[in-house]
N, C-alpha and C positions, 0 to 999 in steps of 0.2 A: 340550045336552050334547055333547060334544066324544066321536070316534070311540075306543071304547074296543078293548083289546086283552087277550086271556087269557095269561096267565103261569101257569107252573107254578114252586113255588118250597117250599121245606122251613119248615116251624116246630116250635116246642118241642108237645107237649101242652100246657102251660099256655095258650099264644097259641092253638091250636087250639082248647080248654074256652073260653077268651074269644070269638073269634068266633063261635061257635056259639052263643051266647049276646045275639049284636047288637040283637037286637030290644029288652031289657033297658035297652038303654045308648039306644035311640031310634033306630037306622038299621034300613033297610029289607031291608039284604039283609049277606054278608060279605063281601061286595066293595068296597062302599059306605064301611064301615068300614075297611077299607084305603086304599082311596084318598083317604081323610080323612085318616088318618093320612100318606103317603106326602106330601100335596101342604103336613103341618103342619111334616112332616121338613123338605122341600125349601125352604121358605121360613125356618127354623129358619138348614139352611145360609149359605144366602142372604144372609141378616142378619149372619152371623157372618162370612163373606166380605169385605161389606163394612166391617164395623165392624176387622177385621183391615189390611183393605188404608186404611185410615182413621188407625189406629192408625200403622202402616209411615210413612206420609208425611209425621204429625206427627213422628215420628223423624228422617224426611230433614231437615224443616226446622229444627227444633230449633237446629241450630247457628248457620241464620241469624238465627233470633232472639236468640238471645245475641249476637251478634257486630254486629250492628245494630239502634240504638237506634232509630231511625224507625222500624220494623217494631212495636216496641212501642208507640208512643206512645199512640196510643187506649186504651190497658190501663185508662186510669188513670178512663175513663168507663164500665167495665163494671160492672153494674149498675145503670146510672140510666138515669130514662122518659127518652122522646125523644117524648112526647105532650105 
């Protein structure tokens, strides 16, 4: 495991009644349970990042595919094996 580090940091009572309660949910400790959660956010973003910045460059290009017919030309095999 990788060198961990203590934070202090505010939550609702609800979140609170919830951790306090980890053992319930199958973790060891309420730490454990945060940083579960923290590393499912972090990868959440992640995804979302790149599916944004994915999104953005199909936009850039967009125009050249319209504007140029060779760029499409394979279109018309999408869908079929190539097994």
């Amino acid at each position: 495991m990788t060198s961990v580090k203590q934070k202090k940091f505010s939550i609702t009572a609800d979140q609170s009644h919830f951790l306090e309660n980890c053992r319930q949910w199958g973790y060891a400790d309420q730490s454990s349970i945060v940083r579960e959660a923290l590393n499912r956010f972090i990868q959440e973003l992640q995804r979302n990042k790149r599916k944004n910045q994915m999104a953005r460059k199909a936009q850039e290009l967009l125009g050249d595919y319209e504007k140029d017919r060779e760029m499409t030309s394979f279109t018309a095999l999408d869908g079929e094996d190539f097994v």
